[in-house]
ModelCIF file with pLDDT and N, C-alpha, C, O atoms, coordinates in Angstrom:
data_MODEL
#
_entry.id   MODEL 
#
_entity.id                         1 
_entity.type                       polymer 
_entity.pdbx_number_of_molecules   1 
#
_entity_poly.entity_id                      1 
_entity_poly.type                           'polypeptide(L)' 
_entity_poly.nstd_linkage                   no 
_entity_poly.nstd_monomer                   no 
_entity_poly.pdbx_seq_one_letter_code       
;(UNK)(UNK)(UNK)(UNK)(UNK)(UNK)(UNK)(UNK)(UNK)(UNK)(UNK)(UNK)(UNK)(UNK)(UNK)(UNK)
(UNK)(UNK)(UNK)(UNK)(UNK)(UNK)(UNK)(UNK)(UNK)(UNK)(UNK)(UNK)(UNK)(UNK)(UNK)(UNK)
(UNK)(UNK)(UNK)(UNK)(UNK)(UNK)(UNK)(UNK)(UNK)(UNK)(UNK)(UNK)(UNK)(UNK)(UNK)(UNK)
(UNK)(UNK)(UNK)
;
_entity_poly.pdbx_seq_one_letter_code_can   XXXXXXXXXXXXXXXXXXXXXXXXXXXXXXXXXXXXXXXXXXXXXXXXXXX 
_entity_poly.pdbx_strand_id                 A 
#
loop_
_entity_poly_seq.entity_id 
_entity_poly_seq.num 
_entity_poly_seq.mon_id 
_entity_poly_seq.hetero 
1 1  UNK n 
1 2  UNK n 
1 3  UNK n 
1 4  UNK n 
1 5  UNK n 
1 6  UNK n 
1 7  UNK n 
1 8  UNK n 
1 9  UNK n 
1 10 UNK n 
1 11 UNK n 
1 12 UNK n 
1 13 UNK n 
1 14 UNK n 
1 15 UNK n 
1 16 UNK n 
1 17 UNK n 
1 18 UNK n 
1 19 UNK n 
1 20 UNK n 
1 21 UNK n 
1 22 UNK n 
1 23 UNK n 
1 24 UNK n 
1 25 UNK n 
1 26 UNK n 
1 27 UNK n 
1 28 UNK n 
1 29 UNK n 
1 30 UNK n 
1 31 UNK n 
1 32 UNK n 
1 33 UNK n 
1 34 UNK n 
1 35 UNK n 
1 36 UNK n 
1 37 UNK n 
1 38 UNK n 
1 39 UNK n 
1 40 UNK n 
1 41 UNK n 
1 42 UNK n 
1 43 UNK n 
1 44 UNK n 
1 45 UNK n 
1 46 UNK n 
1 47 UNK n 
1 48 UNK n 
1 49 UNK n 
1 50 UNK n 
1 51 UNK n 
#
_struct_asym.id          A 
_struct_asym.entity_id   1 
#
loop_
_ma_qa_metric.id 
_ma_qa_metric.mode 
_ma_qa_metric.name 
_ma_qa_metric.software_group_id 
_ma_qa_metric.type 
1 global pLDDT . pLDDT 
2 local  pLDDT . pLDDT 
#
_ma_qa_metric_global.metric_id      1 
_ma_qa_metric_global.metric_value   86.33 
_ma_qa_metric_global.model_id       1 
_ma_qa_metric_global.ordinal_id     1 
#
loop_
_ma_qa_metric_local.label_asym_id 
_ma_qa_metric_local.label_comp_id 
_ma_qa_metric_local.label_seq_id 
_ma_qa_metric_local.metric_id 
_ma_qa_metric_local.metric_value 
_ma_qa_metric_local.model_id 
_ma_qa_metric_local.ordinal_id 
A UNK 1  2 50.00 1 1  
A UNK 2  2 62.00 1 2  
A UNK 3  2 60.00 1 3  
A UNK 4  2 63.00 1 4  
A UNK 5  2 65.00 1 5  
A UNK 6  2 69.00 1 6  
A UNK 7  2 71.00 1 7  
A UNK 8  2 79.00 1 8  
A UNK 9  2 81.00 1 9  
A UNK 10 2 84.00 1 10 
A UNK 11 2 84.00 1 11 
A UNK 12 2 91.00 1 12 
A UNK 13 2 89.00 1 13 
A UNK 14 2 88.00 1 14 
A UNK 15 2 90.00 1 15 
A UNK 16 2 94.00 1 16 
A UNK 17 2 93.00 1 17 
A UNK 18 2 94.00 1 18 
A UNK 19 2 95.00 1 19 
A UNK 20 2 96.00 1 20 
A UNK 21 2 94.00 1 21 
A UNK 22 2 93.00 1 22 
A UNK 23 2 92.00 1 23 
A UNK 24 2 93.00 1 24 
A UNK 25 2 93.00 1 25 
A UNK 26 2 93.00 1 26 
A UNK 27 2 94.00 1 27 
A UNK 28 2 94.00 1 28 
A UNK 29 2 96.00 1 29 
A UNK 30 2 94.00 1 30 
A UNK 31 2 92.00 1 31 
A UNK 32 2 89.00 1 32 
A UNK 33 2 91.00 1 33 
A UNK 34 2 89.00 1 34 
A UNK 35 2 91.00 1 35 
A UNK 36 2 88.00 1 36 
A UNK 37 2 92.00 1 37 
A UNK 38 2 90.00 1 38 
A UNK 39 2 87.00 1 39 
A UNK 40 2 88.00 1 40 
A UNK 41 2 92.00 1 41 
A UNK 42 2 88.00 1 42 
A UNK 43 2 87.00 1 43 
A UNK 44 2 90.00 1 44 
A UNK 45 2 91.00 1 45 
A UNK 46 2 87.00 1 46 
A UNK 47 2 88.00 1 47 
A UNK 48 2 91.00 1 48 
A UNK 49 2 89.00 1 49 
A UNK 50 2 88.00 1 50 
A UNK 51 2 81.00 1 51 
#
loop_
_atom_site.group_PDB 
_atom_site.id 
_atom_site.type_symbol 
_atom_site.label_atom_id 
_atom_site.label_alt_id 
_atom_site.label_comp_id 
_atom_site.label_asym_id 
_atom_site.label_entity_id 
_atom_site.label_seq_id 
_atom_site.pdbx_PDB_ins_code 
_atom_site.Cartn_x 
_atom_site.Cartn_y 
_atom_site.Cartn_z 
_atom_site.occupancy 
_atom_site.B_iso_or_equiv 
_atom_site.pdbx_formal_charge 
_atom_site.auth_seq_id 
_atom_site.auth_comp_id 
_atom_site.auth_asym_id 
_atom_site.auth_atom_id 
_atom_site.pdbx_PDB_model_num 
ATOM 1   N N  . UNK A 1 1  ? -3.116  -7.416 -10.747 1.00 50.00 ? 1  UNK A N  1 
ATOM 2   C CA . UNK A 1 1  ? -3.593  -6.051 -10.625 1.00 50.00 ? 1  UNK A CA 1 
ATOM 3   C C  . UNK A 1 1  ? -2.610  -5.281 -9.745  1.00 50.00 ? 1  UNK A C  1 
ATOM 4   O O  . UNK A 1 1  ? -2.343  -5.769 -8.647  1.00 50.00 ? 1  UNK A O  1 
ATOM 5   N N  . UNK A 1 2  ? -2.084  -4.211 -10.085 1.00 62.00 ? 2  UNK A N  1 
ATOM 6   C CA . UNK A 1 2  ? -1.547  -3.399 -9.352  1.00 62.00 ? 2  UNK A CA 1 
ATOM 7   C C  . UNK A 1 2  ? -1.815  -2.670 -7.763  1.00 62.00 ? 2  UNK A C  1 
ATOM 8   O O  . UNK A 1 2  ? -2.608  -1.729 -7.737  1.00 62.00 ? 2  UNK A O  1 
ATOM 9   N N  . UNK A 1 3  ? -1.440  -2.917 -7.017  1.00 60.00 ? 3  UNK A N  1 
ATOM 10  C CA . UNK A 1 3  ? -1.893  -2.347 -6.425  1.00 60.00 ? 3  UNK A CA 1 
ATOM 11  C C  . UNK A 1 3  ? -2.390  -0.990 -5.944  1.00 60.00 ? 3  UNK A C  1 
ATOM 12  O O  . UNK A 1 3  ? -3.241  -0.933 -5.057  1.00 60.00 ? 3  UNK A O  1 
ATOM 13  N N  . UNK A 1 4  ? -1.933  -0.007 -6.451  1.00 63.00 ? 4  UNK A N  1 
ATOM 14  C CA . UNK A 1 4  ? -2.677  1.670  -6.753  1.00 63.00 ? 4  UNK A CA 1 
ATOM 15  C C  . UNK A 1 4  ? -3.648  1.139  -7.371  1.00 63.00 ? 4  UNK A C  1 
ATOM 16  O O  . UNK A 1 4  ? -4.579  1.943  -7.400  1.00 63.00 ? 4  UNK A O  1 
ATOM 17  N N  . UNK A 1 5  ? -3.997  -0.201 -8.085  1.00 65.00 ? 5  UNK A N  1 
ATOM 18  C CA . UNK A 1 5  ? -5.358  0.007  -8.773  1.00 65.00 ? 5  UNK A CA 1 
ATOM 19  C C  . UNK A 1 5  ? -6.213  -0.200 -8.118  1.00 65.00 ? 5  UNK A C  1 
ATOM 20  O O  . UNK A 1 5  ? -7.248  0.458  -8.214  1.00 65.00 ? 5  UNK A O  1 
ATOM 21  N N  . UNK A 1 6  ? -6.017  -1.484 -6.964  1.00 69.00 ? 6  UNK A N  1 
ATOM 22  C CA . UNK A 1 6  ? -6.977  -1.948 -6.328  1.00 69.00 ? 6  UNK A CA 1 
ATOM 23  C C  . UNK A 1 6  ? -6.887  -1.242 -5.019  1.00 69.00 ? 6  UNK A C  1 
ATOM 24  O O  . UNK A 1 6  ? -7.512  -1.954 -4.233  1.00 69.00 ? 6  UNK A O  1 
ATOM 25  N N  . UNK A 1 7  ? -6.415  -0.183 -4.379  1.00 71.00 ? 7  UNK A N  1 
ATOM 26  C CA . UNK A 1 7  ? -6.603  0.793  -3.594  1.00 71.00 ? 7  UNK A CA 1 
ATOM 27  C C  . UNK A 1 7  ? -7.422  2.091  -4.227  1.00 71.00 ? 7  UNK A C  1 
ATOM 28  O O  . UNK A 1 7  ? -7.926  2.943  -3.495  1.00 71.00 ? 7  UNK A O  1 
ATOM 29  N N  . UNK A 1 8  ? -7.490  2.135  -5.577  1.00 79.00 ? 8  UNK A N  1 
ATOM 30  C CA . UNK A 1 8  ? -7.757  3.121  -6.287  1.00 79.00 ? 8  UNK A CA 1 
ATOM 31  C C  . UNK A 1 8  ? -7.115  4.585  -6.036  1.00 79.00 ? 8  UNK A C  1 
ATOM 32  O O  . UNK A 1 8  ? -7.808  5.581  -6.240  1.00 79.00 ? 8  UNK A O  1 
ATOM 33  N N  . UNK A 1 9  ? -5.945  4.682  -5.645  1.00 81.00 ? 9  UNK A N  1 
ATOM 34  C CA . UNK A 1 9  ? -5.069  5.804  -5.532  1.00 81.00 ? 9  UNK A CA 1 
ATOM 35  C C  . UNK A 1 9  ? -3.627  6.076  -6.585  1.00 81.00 ? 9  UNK A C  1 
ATOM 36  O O  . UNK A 1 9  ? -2.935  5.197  -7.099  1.00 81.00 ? 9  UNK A O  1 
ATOM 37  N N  . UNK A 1 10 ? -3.461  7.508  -6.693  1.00 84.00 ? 10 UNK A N  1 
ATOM 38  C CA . UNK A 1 10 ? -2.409  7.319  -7.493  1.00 84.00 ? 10 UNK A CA 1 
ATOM 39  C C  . UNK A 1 10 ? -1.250  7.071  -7.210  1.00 84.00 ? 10 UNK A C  1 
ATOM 40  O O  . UNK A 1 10 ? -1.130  6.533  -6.109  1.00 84.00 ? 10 UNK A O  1 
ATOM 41  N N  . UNK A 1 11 ? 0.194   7.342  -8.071  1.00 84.00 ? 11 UNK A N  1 
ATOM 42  C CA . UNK A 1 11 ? 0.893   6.688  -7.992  1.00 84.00 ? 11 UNK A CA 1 
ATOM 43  C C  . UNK A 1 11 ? 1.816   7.379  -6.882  1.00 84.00 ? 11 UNK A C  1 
ATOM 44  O O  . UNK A 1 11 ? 2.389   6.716  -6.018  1.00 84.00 ? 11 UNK A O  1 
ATOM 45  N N  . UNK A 1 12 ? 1.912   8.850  -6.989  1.00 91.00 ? 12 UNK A N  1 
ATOM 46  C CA . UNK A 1 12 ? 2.371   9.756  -5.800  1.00 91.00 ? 12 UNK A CA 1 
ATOM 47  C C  . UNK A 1 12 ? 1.693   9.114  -4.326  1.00 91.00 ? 12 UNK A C  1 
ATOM 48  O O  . UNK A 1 12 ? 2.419   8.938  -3.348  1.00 91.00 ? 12 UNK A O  1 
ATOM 49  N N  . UNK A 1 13 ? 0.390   8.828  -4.301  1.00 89.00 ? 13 UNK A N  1 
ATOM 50  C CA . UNK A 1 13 ? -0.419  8.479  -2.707  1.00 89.00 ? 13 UNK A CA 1 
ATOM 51  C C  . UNK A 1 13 ? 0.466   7.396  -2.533  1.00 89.00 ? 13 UNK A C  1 
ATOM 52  O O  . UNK A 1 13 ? 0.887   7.373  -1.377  1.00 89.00 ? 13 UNK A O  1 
ATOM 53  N N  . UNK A 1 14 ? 0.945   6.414  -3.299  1.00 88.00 ? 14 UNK A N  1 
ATOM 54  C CA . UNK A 1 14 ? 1.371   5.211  -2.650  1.00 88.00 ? 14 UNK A CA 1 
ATOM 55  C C  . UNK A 1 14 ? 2.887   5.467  -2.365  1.00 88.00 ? 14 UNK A C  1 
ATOM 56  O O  . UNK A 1 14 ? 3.629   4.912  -1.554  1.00 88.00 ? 14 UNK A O  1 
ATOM 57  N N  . UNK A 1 15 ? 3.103   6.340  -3.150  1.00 90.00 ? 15 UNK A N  1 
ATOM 58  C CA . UNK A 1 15 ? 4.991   6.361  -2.653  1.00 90.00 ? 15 UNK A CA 1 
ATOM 59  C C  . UNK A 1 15 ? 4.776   7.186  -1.326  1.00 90.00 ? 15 UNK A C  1 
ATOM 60  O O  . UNK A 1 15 ? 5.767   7.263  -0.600  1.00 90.00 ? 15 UNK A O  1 
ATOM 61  N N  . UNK A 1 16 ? 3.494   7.884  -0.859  1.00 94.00 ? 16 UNK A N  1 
ATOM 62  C CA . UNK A 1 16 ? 3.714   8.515  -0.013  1.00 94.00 ? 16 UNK A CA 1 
ATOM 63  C C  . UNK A 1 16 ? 3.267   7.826  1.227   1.00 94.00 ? 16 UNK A C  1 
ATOM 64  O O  . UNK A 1 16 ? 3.691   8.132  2.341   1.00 94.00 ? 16 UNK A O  1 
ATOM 65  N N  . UNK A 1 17 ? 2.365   6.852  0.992   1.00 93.00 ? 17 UNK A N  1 
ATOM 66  C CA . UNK A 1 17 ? 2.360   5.990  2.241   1.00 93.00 ? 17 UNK A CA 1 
ATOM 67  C C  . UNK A 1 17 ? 3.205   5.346  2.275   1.00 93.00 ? 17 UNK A C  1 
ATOM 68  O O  . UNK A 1 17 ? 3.615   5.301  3.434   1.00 93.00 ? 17 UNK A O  1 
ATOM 69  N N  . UNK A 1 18 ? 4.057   4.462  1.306   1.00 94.00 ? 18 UNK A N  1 
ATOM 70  C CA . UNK A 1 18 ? 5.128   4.108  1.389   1.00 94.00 ? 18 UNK A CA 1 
ATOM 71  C C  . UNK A 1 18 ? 6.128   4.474  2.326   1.00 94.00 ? 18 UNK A C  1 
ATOM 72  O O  . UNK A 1 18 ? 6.524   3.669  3.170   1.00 94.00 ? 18 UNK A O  1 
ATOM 73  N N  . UNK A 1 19 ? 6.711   6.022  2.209   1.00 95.00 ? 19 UNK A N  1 
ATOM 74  C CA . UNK A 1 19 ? 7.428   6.733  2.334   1.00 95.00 ? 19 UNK A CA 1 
ATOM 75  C C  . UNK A 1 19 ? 7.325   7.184  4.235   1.00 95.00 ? 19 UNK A C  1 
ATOM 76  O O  . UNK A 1 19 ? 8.204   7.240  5.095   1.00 95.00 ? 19 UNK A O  1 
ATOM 77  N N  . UNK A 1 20 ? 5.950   7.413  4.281   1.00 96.00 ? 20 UNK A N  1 
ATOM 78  C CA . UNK A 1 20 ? 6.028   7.017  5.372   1.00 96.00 ? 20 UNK A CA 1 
ATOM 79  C C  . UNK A 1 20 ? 5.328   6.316  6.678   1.00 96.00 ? 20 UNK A C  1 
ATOM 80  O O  . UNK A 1 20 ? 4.918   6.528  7.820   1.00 96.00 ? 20 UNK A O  1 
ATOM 81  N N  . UNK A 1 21 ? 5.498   5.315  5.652   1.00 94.00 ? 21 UNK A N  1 
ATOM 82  C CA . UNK A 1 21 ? 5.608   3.827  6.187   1.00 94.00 ? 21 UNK A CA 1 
ATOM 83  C C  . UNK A 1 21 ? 4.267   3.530  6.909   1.00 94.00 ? 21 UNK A C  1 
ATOM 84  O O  . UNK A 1 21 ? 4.305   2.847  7.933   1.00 94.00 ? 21 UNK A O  1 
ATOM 85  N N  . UNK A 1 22 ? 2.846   4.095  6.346   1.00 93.00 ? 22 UNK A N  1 
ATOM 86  C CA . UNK A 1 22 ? 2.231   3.276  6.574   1.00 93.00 ? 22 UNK A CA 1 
ATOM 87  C C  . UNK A 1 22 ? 1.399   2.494  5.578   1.00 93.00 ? 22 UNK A C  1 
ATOM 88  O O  . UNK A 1 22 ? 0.211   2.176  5.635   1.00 93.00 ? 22 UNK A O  1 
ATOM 89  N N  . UNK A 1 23 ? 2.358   2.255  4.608   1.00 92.00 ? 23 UNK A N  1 
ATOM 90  C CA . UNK A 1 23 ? 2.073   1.172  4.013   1.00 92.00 ? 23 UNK A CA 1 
ATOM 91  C C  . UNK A 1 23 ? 3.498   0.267  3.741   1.00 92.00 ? 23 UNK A C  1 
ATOM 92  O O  . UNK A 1 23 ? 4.317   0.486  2.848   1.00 92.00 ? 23 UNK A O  1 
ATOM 93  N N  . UNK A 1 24 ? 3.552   -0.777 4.737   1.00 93.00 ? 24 UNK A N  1 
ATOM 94  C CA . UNK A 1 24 ? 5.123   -1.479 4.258   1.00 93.00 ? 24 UNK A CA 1 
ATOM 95  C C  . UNK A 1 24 ? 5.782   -1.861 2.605   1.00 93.00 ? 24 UNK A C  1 
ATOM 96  O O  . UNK A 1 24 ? 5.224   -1.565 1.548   1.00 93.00 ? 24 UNK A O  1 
ATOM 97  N N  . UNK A 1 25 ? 6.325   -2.159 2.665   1.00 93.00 ? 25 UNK A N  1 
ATOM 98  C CA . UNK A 1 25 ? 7.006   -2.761 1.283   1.00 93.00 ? 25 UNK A CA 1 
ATOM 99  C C  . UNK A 1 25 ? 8.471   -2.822 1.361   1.00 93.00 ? 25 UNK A C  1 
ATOM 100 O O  . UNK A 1 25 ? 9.259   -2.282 2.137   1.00 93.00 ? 25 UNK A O  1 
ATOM 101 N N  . UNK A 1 26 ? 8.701   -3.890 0.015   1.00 93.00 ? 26 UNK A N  1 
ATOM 102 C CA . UNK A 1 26 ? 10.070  -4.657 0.092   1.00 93.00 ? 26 UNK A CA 1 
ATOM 103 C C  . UNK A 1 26 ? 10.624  -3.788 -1.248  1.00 93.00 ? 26 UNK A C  1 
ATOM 104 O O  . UNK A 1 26 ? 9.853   -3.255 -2.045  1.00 93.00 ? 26 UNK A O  1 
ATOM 105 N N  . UNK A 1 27 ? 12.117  -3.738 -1.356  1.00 94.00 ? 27 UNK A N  1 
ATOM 106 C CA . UNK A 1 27 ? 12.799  -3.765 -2.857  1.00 94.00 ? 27 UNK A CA 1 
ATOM 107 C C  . UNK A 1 27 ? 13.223  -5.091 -3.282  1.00 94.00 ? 27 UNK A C  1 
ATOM 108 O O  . UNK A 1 27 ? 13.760  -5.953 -2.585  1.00 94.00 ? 27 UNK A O  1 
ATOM 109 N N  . UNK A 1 28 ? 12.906  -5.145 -4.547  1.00 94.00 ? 28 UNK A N  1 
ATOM 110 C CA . UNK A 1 28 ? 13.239  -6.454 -5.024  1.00 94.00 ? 28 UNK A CA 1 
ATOM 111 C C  . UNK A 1 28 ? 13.879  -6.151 -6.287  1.00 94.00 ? 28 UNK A C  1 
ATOM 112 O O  . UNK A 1 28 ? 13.177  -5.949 -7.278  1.00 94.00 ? 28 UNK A O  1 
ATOM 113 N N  . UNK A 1 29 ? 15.428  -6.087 -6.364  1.00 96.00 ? 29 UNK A N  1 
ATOM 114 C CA . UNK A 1 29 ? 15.664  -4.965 -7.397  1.00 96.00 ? 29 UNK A CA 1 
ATOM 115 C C  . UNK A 1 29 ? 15.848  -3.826 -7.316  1.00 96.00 ? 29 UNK A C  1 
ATOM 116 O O  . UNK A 1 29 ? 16.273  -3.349 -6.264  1.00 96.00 ? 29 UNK A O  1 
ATOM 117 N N  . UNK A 1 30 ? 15.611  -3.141 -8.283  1.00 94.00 ? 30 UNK A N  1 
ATOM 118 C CA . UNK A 1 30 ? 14.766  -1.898 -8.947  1.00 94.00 ? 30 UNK A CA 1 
ATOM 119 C C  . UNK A 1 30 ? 13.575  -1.684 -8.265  1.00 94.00 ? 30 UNK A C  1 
ATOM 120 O O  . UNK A 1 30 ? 13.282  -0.667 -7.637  1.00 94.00 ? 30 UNK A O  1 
ATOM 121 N N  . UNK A 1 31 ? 12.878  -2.716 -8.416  1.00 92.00 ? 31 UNK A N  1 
ATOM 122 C CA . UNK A 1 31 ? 10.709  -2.551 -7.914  1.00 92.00 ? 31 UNK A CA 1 
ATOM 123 C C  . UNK A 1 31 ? 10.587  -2.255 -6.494  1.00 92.00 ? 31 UNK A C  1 
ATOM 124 O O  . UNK A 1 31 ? 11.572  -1.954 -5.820  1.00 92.00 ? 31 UNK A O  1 
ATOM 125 N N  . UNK A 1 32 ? 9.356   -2.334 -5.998  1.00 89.00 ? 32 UNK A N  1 
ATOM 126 C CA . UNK A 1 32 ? 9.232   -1.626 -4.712  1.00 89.00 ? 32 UNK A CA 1 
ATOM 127 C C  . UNK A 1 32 ? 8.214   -2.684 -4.852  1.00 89.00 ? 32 UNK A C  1 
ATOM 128 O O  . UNK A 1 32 ? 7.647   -2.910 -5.920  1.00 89.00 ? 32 UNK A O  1 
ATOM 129 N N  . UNK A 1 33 ? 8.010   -3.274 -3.851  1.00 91.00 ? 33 UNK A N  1 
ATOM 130 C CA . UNK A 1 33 ? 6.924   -4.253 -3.850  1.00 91.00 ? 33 UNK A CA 1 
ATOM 131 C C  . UNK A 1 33 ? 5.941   -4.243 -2.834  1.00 91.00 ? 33 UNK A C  1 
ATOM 132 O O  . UNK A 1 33 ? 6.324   -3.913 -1.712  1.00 91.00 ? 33 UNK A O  1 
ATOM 133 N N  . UNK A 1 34 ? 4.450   -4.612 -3.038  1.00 89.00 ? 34 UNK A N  1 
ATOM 134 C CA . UNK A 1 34 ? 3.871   -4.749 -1.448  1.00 89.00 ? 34 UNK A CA 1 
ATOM 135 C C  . UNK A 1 34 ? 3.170   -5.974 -1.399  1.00 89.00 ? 34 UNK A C  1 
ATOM 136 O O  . UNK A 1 34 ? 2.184   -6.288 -2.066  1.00 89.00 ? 34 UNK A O  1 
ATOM 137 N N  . UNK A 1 35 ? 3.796   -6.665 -0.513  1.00 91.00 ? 35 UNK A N  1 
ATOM 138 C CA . UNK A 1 35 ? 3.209   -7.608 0.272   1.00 91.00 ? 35 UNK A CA 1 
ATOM 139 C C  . UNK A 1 35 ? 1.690   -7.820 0.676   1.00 91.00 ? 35 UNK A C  1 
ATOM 140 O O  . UNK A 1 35 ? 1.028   -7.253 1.545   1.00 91.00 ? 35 UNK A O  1 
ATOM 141 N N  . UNK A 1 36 ? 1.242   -9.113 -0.497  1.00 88.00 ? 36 UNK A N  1 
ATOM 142 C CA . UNK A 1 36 ? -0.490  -8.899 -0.040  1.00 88.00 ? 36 UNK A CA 1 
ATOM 143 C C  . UNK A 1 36 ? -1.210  -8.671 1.098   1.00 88.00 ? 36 UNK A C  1 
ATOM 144 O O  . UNK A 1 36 ? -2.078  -7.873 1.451   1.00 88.00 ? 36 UNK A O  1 
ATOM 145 N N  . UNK A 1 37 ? -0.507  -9.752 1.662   1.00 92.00 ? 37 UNK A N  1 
ATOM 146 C CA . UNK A 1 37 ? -0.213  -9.382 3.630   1.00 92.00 ? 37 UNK A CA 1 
ATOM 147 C C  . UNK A 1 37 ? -0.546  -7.969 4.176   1.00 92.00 ? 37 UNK A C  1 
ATOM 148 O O  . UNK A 1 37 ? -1.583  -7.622 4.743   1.00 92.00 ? 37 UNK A O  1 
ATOM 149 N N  . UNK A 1 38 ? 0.616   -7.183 3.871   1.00 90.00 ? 38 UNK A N  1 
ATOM 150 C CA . UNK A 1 38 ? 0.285   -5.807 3.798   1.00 90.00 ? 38 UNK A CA 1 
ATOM 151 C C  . UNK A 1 38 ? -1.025  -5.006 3.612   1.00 90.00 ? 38 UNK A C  1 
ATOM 152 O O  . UNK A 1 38 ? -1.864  -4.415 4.292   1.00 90.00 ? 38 UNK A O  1 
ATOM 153 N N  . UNK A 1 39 ? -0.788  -5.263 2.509   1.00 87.00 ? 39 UNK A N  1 
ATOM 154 C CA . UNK A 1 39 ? -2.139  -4.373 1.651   1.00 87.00 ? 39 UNK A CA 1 
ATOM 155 C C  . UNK A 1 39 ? -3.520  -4.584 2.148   1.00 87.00 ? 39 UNK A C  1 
ATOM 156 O O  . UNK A 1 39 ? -4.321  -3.655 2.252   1.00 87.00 ? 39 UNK A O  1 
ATOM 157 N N  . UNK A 1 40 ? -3.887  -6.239 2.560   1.00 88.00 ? 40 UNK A N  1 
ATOM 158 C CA . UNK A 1 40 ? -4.969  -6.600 3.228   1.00 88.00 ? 40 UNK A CA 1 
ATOM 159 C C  . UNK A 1 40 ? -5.037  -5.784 4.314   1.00 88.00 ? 40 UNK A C  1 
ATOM 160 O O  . UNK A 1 40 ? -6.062  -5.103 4.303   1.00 88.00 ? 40 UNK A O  1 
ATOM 161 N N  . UNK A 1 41 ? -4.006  -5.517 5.664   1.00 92.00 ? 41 UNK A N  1 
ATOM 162 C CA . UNK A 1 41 ? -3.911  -4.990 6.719   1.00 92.00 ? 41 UNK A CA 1 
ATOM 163 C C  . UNK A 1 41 ? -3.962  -3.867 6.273   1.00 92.00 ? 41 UNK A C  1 
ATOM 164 O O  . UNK A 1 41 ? -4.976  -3.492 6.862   1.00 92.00 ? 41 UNK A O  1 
ATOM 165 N N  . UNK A 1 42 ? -3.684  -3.112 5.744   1.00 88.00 ? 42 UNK A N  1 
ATOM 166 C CA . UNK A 1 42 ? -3.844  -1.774 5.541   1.00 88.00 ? 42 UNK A CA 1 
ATOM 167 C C  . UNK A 1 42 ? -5.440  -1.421 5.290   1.00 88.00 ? 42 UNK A C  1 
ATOM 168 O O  . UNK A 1 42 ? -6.082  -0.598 5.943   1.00 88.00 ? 42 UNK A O  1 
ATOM 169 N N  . UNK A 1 43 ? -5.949  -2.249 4.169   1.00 87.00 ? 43 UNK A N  1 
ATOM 170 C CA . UNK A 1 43 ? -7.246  -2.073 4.088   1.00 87.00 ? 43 UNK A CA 1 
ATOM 171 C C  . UNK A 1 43 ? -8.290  -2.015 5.468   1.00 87.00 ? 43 UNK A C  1 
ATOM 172 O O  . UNK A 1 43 ? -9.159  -1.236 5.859   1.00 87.00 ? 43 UNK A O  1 
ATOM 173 N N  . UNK A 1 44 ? -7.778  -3.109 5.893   1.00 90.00 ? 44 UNK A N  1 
ATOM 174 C CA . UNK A 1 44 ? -8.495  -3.492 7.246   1.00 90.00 ? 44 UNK A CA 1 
ATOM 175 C C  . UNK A 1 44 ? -8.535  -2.431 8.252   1.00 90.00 ? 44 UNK A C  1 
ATOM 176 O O  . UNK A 1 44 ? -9.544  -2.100 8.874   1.00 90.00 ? 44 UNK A O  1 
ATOM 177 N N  . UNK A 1 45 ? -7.196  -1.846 8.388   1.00 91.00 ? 45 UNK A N  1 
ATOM 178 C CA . UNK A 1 45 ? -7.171  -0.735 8.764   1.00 91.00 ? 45 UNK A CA 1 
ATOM 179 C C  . UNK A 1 45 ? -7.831  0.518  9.122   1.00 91.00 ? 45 UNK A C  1 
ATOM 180 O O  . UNK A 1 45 ? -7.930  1.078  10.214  1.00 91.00 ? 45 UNK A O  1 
ATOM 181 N N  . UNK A 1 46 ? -8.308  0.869  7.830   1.00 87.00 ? 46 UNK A N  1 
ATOM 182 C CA . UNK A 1 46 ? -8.581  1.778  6.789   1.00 87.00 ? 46 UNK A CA 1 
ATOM 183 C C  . UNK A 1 46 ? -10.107 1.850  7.389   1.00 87.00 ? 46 UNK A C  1 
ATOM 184 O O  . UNK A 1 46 ? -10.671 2.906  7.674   1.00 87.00 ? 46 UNK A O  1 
ATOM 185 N N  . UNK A 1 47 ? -10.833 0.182  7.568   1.00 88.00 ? 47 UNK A N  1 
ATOM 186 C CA . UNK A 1 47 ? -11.988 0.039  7.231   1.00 88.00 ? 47 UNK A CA 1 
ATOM 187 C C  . UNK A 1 47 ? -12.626 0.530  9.001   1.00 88.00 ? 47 UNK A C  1 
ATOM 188 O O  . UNK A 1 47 ? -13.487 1.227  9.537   1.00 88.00 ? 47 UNK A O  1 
ATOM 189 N N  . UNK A 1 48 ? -11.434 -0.456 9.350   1.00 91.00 ? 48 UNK A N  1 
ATOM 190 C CA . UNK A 1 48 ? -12.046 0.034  11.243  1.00 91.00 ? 48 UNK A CA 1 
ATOM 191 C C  . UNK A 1 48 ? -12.020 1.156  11.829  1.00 91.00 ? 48 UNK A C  1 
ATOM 192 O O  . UNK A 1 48 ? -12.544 1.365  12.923  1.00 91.00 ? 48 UNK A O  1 
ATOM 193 N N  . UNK A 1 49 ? -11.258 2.190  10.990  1.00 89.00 ? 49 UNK A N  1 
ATOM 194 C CA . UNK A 1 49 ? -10.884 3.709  10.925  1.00 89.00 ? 49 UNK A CA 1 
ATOM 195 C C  . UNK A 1 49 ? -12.452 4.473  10.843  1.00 89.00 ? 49 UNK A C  1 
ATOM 196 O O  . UNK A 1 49 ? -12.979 5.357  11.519  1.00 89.00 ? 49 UNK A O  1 
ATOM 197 N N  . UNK A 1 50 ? -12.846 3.757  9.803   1.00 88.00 ? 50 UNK A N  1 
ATOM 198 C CA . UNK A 1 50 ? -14.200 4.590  9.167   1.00 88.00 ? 50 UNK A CA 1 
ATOM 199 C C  . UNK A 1 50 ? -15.137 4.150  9.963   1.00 88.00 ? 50 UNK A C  1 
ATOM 200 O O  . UNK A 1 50 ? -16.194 4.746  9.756   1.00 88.00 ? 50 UNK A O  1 
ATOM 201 N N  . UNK A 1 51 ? -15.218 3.140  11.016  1.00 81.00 ? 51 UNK A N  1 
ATOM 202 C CA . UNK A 1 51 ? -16.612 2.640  11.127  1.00 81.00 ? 51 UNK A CA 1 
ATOM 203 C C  . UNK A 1 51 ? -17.010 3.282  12.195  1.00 81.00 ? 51 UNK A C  1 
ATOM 204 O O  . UNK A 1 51 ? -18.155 3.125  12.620  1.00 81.00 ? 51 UNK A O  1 
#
């Protein structure tokens, strides 16, 4: 699963957390990749933000 899917955001939101940088990621290539690692922490993030 992609990850914009399982954040449920589009594809602009993620280049833009990307971009700046609070969501990490690697190039591998061409691709832009994110680290499940990542993505978990970000969520986690996200979640202690809201509570």
């Amino acid at each position: 699963m992609h990850d914009r899917a399982r954040l449920r955001l589009g594809r602009s939101k993620v280049y833009d957390l990307i971009r700046t940088r609070r969501l990490p990621s690697v190039t591998i290539g061409r691709c832009r990749r994110i680290p499940a690692s990542a993505l978990g922490d970000f969520i986690a993030g996200r979640m202690e933000r809201a509570a």
